[in-house]
C-alpha positions in Angstrom: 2.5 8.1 22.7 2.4 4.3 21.8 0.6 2.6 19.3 -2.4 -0.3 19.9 -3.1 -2.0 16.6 -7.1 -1.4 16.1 -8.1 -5.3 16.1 -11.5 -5.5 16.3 -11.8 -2.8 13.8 -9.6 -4.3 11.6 -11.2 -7.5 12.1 -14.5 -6.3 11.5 -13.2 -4.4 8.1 -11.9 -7.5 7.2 -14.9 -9.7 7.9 -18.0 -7.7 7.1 -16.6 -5.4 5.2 -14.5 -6.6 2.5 -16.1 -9.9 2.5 -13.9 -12.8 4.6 -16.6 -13.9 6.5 -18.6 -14.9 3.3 -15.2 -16.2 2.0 -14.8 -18.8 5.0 -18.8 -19.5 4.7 -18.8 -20.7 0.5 -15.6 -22.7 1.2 -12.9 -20.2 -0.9 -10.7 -20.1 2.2 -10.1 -23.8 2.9 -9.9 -24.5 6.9 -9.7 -20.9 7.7 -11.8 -20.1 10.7 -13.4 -17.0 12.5 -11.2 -18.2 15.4 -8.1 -18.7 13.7 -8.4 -15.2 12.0 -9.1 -13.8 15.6 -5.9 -14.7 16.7 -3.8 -14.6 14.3 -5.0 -10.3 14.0 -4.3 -10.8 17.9 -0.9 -11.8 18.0 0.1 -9.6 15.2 -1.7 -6.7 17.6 0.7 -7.8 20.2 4.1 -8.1 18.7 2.8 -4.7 16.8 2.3 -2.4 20.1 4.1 -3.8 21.9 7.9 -5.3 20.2 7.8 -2.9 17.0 5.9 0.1 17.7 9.0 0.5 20.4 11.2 0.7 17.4 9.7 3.5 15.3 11.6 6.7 17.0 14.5 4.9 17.1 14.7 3.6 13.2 14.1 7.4 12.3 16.6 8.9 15.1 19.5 6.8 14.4 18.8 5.4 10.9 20.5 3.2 8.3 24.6 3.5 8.1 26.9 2.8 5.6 30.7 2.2 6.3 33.3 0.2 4.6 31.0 -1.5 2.0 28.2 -2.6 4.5 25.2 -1.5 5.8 23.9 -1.6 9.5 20.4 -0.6 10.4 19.5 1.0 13.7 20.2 -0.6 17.3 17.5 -3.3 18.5 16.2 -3.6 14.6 17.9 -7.0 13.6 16.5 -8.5 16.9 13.0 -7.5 16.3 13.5 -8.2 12.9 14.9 -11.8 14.0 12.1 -12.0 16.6 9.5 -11.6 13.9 10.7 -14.0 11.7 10.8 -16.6 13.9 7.0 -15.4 14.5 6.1 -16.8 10.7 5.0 -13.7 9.9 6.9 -13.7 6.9 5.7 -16.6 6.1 2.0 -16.2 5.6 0.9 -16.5 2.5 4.0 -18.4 1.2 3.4 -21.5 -0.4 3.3 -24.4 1.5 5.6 -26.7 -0.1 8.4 -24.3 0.8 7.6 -23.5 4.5 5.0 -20.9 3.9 1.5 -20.9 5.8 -0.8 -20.5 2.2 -3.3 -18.0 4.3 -5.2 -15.5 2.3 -3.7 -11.5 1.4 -6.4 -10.7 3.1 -4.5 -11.6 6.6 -1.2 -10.2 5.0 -2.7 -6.8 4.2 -3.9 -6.6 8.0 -0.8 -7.8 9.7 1.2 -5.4 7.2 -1.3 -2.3 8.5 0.0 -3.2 11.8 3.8 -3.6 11.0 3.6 -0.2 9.1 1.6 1.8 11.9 4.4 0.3 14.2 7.3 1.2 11.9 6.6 1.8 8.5 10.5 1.8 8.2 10.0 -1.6 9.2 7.0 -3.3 6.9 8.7 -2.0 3.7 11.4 -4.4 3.9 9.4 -7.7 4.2 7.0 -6.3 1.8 9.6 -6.8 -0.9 10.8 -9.8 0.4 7.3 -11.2 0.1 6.9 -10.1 -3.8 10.4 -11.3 -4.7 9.1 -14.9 -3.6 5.9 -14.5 -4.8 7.8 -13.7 -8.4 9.9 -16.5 -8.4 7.5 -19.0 -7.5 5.0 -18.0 -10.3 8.1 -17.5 -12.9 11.3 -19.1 -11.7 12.6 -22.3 -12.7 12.1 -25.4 -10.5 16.4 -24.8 -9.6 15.7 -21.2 -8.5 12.7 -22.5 -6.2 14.7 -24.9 -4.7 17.7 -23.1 -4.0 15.6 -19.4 -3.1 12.2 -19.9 -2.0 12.5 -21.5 1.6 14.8 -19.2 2.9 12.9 -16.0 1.5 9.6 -17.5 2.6 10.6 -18.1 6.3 12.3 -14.9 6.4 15.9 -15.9 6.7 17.0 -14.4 3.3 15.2 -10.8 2.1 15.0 -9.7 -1.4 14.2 -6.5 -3.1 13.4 -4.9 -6.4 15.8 -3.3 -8.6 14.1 -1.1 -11.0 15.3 2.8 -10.9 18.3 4.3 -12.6 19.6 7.7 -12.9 17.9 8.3 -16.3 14.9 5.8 -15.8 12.3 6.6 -13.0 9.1 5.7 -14.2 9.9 5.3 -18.0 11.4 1.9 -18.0 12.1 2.4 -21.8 15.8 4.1 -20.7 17.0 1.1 -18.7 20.8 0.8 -19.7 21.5 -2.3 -17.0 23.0 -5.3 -19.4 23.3 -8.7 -18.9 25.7 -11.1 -20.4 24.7 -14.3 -20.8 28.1 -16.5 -19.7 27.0 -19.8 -21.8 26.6 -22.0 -18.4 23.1 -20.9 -17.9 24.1 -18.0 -15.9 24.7 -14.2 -16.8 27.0 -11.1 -15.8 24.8 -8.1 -14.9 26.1 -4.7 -15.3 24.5 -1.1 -14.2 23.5 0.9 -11.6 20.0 1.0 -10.0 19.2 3.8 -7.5 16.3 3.9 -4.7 16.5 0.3 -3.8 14.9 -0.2 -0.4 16.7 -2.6 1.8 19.4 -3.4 -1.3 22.0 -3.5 1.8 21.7 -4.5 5.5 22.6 -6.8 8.1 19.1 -8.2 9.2 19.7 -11.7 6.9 23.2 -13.3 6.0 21.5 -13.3 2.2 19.7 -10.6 0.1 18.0 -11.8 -3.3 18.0 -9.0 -5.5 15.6 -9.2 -8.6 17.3 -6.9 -11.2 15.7 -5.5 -14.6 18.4 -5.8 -17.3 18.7 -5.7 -21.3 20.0 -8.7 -22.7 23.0 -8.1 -26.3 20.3 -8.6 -28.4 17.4 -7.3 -27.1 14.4 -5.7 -28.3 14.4 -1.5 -28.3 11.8 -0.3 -25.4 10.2 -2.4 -22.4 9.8 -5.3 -25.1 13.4 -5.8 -24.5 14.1 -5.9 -20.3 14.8 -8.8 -18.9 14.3 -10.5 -15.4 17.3 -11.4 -13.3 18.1 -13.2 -9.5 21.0 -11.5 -8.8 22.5 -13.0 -5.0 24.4 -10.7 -2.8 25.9 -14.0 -1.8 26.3 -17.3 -4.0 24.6 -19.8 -3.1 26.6 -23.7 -3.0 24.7 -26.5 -4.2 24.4 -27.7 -0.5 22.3 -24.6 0.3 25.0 -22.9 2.6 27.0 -19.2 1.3 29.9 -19.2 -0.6 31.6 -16.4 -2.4 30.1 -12.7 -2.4 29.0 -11.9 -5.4 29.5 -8.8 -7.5 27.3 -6.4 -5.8 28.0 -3.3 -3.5 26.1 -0.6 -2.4 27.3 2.2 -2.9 25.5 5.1 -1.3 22.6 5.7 1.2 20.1 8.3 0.3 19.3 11.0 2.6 15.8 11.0 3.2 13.2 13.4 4.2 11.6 10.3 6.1 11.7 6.3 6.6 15.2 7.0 8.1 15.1 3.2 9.4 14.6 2.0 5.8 18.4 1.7 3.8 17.4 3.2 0.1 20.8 2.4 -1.5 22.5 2.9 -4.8 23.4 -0.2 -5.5 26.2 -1.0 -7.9 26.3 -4.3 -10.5 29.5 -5.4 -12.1 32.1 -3.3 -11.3 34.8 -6.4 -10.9 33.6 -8.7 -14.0 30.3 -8.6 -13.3 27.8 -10.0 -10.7 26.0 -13.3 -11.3 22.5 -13.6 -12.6 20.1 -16.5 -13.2 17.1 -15.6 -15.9 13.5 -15.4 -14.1 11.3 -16.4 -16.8 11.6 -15.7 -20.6 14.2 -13.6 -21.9 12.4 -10.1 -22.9 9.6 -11.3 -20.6 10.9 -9.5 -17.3 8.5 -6.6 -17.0 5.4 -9.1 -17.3 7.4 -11.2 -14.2 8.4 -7.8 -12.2 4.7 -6.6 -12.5 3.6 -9.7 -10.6 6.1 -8.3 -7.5 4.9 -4.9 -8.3 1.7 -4.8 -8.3 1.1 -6.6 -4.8 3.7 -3.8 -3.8 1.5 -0.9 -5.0 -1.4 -2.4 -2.6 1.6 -2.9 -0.2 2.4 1.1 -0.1 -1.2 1.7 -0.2 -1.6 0.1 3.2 1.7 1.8 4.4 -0.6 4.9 4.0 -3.4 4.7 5.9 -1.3 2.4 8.6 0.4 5.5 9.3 -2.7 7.3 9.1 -4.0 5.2 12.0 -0.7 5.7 13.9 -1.0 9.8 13.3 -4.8 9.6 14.1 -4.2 7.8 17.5 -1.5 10.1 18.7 -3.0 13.5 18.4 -6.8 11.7 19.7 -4.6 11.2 22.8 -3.3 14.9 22.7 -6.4 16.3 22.4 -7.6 15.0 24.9 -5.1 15.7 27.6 -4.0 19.2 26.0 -5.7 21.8 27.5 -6.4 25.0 26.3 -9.5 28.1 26.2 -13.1 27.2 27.0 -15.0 25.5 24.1 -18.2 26.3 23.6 -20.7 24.5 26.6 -17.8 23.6 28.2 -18.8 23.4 32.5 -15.7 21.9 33.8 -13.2 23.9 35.5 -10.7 25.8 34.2 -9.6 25.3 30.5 -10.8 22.8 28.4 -9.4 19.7 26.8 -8.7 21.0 23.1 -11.1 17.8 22.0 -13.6 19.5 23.4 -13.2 22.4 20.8 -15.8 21.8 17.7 -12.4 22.3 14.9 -10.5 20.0 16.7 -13.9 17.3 16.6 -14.0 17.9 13.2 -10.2 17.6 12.1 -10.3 14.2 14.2 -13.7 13.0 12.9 -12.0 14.0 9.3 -9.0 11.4 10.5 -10.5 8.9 11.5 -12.7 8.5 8.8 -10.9 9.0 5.7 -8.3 6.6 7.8 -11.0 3.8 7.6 -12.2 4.6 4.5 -8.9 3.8 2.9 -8.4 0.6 4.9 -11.9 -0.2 3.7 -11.0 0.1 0.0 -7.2 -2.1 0.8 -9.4 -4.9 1.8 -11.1 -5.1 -0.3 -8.7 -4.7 -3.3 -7.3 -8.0 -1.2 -10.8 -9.5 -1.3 -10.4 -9.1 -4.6 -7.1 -11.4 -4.9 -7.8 -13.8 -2.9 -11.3 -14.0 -4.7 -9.0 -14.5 -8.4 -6.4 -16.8 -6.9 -9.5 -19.5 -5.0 -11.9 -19.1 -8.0 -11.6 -20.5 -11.7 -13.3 -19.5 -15.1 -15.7 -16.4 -15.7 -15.3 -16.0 -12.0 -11.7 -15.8 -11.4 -11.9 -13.0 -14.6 -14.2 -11.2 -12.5 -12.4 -10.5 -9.7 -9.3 -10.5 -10.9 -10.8 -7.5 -13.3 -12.0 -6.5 -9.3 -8.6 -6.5 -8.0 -7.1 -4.6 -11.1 -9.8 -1.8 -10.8 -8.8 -1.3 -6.9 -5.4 -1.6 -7.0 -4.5 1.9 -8.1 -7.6 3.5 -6.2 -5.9 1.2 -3.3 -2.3 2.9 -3.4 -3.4 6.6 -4.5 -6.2 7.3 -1.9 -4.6 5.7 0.8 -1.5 7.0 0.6 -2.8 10.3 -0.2 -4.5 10.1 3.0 -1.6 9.0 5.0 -0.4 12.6 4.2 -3.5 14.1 5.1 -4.4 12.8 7.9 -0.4 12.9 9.3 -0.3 16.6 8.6 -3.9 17.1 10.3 -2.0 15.2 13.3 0.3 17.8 13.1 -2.2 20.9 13.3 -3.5 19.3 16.3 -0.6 19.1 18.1 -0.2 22.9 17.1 3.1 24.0 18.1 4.6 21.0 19.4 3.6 19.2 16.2 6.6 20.8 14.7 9.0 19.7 17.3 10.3 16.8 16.5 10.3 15.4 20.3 6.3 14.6 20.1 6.5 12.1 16.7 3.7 13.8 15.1 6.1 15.2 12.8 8.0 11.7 12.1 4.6 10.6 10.8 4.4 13.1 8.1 7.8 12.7 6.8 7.6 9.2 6.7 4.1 9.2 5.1 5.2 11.8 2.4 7.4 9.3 0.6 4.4 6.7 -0.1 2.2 8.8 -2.9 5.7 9.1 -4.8 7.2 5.2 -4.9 5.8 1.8 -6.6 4.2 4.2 -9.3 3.3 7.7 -8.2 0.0 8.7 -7.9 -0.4 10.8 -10.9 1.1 6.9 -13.0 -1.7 5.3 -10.7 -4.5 7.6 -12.3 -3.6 7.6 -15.5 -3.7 3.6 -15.5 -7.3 3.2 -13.7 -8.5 5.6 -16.7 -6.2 4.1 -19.4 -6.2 0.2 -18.3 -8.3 -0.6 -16.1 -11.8 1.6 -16.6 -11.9 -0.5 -20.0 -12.1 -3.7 -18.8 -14.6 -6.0 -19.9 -15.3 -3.0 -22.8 -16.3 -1.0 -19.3 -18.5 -4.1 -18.1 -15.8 -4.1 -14.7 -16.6 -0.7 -13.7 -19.9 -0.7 -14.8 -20.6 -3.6 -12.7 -19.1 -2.3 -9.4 -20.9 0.6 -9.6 -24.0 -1.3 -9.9 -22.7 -3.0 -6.4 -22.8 0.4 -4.9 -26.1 1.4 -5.8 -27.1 -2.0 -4.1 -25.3 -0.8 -0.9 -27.2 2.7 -1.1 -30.1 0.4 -1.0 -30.0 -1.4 2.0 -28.4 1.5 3.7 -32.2 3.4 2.9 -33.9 0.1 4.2 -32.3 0.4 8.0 -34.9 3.4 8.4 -32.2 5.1 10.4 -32.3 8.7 10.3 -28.9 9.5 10.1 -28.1 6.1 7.6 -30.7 7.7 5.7 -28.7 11.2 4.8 -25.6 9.1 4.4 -27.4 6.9 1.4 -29.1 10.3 -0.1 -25.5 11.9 -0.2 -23.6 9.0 -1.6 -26.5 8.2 -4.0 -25.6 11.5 -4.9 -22.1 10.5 -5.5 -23.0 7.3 -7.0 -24.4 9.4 -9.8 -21.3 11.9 -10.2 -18.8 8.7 -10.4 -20.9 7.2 -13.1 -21.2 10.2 -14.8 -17.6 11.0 -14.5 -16.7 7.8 -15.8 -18.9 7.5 -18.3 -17.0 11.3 -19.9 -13.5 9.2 -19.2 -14.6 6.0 -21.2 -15.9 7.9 -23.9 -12.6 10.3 -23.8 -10.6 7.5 -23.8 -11.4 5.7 -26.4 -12.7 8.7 -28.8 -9.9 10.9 -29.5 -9.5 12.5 -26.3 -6.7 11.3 -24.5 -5.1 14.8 -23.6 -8.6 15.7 -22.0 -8.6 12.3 -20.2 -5.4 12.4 -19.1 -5.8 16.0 -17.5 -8.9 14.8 -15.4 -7.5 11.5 -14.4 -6.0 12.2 -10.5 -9.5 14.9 -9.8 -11.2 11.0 -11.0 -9.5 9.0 -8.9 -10.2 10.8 -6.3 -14.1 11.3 -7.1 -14.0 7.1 -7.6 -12.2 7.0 -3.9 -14.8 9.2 -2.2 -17.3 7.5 -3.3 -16.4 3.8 -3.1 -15.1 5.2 0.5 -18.4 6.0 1.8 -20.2 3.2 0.6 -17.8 1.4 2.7 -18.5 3.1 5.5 -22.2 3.1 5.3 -21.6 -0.2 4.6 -19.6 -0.7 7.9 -22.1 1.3 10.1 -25.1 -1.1 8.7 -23.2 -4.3 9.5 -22.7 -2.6 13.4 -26.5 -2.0 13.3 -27.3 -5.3 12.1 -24.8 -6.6 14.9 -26.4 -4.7 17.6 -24.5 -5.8 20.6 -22.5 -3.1 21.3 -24.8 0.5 21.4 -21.5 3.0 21.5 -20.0 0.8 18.6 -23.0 1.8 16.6 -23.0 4.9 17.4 -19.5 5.3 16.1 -19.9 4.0 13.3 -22.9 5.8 12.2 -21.3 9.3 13.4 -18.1 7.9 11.4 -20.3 7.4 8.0 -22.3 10.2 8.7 -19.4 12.7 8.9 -17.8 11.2 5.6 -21.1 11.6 3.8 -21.9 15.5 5.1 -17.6 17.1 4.8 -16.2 14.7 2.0 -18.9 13.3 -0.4 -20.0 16.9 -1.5 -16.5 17.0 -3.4 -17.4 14.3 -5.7 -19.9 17.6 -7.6 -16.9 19.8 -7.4 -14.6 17.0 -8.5 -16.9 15.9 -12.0 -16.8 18.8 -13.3 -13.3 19.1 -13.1 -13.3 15.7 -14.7 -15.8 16.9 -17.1 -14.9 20.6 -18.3 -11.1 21.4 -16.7 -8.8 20.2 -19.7 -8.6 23.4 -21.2 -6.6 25.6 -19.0 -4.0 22.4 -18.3 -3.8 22.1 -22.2 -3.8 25.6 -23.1 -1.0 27.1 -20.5 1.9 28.6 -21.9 4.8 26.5 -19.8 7.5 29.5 -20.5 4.8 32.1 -19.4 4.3 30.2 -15.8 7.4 31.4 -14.9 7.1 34.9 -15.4 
């Protein structure tokens, strides 16, 4: 089954929603227009369904190779990856002196749901590409800009993120990569980082690797990493490739999914060393790699619910041409369509909701950015205290929900969901891999509770659950029977997520941290719920308010409706988890659990 990126809903997300469309009115946006949005979403849409989308099977059937030192990645992949390029997609929020467009994140993030419903394989690379030059623009030195940033911005050159190692996953305080420093200016970086996506292929002449390495003198712990550009190719002052520089890969992992994607063990200084340029301060390079990583962790959060969309769109078109028994009311002849069963309405109503839920909350994390980037003052605190706050509800929910909704794909498909032939079961191997990397989820809900609940001394929090009550509000005002349930539920919810956060603060901050720290994923996910369905009753309102399409309100309505009556009623269950579940976490004897 093909994909068809979901423009006007993504448009309308992204307008009405998340807030563009009052962007573009106060003048935050400069010249950007509800026409030029239309067709930028438009084109992307295109080059989506029908260039990339094409691609998908064939990334995960043939996959990334490694022979002789190099890597090649899966036949047609460097032409649609050329193709794309020379689109400017890669391009679009890069700065201007060096090529780039300047548009908002709020365009990125929608293009990138479309690249990753297409071929999440795909999206991942450029993603890192994008947050290597956004890191050296804001940190590198003005030779580094000049000699990187056009390249990376138009696409022609990729970078990536090396982080992991053997003995350091999430814990960067056991890094052992070194650097040298040579006394020209430059350094000799040494060590071995594993899971690097894209750290080897043949889509660009030139990969810029950004590589976390202690300096001979550093600091103990994260105090003491340090930020390096590390080419796989040197760069001559003239701007054209000279000598390869000390870096091989030198292993591909085998992957339960994102077979298109190369994740390499890449190797640094096995033959003298490879050559490194600082990236900011010394002992500074966490502070610069955060700036790359956390526009990643929204990154993977869209990967999630863009395959969510992908999986949701597949088995709607199953169900509707699979036929088998007689639902209930069902006057046709012979068997009916398995859509017309009520499970099968519900699994797909449960889809397509929590689908645009999660898309709901991406944008508006992105909002959020753009908000703290075209803002200055009290203001740009505000919402850059906004886009903290979302950012790890952004890449938890959504990618939690890209497994969800990719294994409910699955179900539907019933048998033939596990044969490998239909692609409902690509989806959920490809989806299972987002919830783990940029931070897994658990790291994602233990910093909304540890970080970012207390900013402002809870002020943040506070505030944007004020916002939500205001939504309940106007939702009650439309006098629509069915909007009407759907504001009494999340009202409902409302009060569990301040209540629940309320217990966290308080835990936090008093003494409690084990308690807190056991109730912090059950918290996320009451905070996602809830902020969920206000986006959705927020979503239905604007299509009231609209009026000019009947069936789209409809939808939408039905859409919120569902979310309020089959998801919201977790956020009770969920507080007093929150609230009253430490003890048997705490208390379990770890030896005994094996017994």
């Amino acid at each position: 089954m093909t994909y068809r990126a979901p423009v006007d809903q993504i448009a309308t997300t992204l307008k009405h929603v998340a807030g563009m469309s009052k962007a573009m009115d106060d003048g935050l946006l400069g010249d950007l227009s509800d026409d030029l949005v239309d067709a930028i979403l438009t084109e992307a849409g295109r080059f989506a369904s029908e260039e990339l989308a094409p691609m998908n099977s064939v990334g995960d059937q043939h996959g990334a190779k490694l022979a002789d030192g190099h890597v090649t990645t899966a036949p047609g992949w460097k032409d649609v990856y050329d193709a794309w390029a020379a689109g400017g997609w890669n391009a679009l929020i890069g700065p201007e002196e060096y090529g780039g467009q300047g548009l908002p994140v709020m365009l990125l993030t929608a293009t990138f749901e479309m690249w990753n419903s297409a071929a999440s394989a795909f999206g991942i690379g450029p993603t890192l590409t994008i947050g290597a030059s956004e890191a050296i623009d804001t940190h590198g030195s003005p030779d580094l800009k000049q000699t990187y940033l056009e390249k990376m911005v138009s696409g022609e050159w990729m970078g990536t993120m090396n982080l992991t190692e053997p003995q350091a996953g999430s814990d960067l305080n056991a890094l052992r990569a070194k650097a040298e420093p040579v006394g020209d200016g430059t350094y000799r970086v040494f060590g071995q980082k594993i899971f690097i996506t894209y750290g080897d292929h043949d889509l660009t002449d030139n990969i810029v690797h950004l590589v976390l390495a202690r300096l001979p003198d550093a600091p103990a712990g994260t105090r003491g990493i340090s930020l390096f550009v590390v080419p796989k190719f040197m760069v001559n002052d003239d701007g054209s490739l000279g000598a390869r520089n000390d870096v091989t890969c030198a292993g591909l992992e085998h992957k339960l999914g994102i077979h298109g994607s190369p994740t390499c063990t890449m190797v640094f200084g096995d033959n003298g060393g490879a050559i490194g340029y600082l990236l900011g301060e010394e002992n500074k390079g966490l502070r610069c790699m955060f700036t790359m990583m956390n526009n990643a962790r929204l990154a993977v959060g869209v990967q999630g619910f863009a395959i969510a969309e992908r999986a949701y769109q597949q088995a709607l078109a199953f169900s509707l041409e699979r036929r088998q028994g007689r639902a209930p009311g069902w006057s046709g002849e012979g068997m009916s369509p398995i859509a017309e069963h009520p499970d099968i309405r519900r699994t797909l109503l449960s889809m397509k909701s929590l689908t645009q839920a999660a898309r709901s909350i991406a944008y508006c994390c992105a909002h959020a950015i753009d908000m703290a980037n075209n803002t200055q003052g009290d203001t740009k605190t505000f919402w850059q205290e906004r886009a903290n706050l979302l950012t790890p509800i952004a890449k938890a929910f959504s990618t939690d929900v890209g497994v969800d909704v990719a294994s409910m794909g699955v179900q539907i498909h019933g048998g033939m969901g596990y044969i490998e032939e239909t692609g409902a079961a690509q989806h959920l191997r490809d989806a299972r891999i987002a919830p783990i990397y940029e931070g897994t989820n658990g790291i994602q809900a233990i910093d909304l509770v540890t970080r970012k609940l207390p900013q402002s001394g809870g002020d943040c929090v506070a505030t944007y659950i004020a916002e939500l009550r205001q939504t309940v509000d106007e939702v009650r005002a439309s006098n629509r029977d069915d909007l009407t349930r759907v504001a009494d539920r999340l009202a409902q919810s409302i009060d569990d997520m301040e209540a629940a956060t309320k217990w966290m603060i308080s835990a936090t901050s008093g003494g409690r941290m084990p308690e807190a720290l056991s109730g912090a994923t059950p918290y996320l996910r009451l905070f996602s719920l809830t902020a969920g369905g206000a986006y959705l009753a927020k979503h239905a309102l604007h299509q009231l308010r609209a009026g000019d399409d009947p069936k789209a309100v409809d939808l939408a309505e039905t859409v919120a409706r569902f979310f309020a009556d089959h998801h919201l009623p977790e956020t009770g269950a969920l507080l007093e988890t929150v609230v009253s579940g430490a003890d048997p976490v705490l208390a379990v004897d770890l030896v005994a659990l094996g017994a």
